[in-house]
N, C-alpha and C positions, 0 to 999 in steps of 0.2 A: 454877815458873819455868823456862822455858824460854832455851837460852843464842841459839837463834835471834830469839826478842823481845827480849831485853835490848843484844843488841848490831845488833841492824837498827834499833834506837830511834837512832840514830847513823850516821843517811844520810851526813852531810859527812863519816863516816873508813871506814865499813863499806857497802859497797856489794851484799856478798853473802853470806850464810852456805854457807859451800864444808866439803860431807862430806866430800874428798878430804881436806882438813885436818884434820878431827877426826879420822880413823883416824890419819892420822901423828900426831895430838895424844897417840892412847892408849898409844902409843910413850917418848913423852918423857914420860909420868907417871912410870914406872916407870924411867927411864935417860935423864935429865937431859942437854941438848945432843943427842941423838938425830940430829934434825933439823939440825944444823948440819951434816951431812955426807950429806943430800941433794940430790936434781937442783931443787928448789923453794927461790926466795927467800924466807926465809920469817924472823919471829923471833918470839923465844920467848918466853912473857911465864908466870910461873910462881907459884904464890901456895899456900902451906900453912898448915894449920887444923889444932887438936886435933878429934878425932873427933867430940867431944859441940858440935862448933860448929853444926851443920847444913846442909845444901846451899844454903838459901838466901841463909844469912848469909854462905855461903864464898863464894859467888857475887857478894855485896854488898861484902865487905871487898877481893876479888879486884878488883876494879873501880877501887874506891878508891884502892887502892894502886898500880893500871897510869895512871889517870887523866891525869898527867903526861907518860907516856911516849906516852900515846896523842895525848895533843893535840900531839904533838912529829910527826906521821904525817902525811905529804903524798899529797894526792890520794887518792882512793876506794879500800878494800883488800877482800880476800877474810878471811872470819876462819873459825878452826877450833877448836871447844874439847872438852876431853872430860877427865874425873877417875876418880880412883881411891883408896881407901886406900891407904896405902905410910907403913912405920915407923910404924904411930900415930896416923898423920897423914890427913883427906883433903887431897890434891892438886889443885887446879887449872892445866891448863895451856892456853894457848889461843894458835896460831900466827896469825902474821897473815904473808898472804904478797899478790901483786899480780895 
């Protein structure tokens, strides 16, 4: 699974998959708010899994869980996502900026 198919699947909120945003994504894996103190509008949607969960389902439940916030999103956005282990945990973080 790839996070460019899963969220271009989402024309009416995701207009673009932007790599300038996953790098600043692989930033706020590791140090939470990161990004809040950037030159980019940008927010921060943040989702943690026990290790033995797998990518795909972190990826699945990540979604799940932002699904609200996202339908709450005006107008077409740029998204950025990128993960990591951190404490235990894989991390998903994925910026959404305009």
């Amino acid at each position: 699974m790839e996070f460019k198919l899963v969220f271009l699947n989402r024309p009416h909120i995701f207009q673009e998959y932007y790599c300038a945003l996953e790098k600043m994504a692989k930033f706020s894996v590791f140090i939470p708010g990161y990004n809040d103190q950037n030159r980019y509008d940008t927010v921060e949607f943040r989702h943690e899994e026990p290790t033995s969960t797998g990518f795909e389902r972190l990826v699945r439940k990540s979604i799940h869980s932002w699904s609200k916030d996202f339908k709450k999103i005006n107008g077409s956005r740029k998204i950025g996502c990128n993960y990591d282990t951190v404490n235990g945990n894989e991390a998903l973080v994925c910026l959404v900026g305009q």
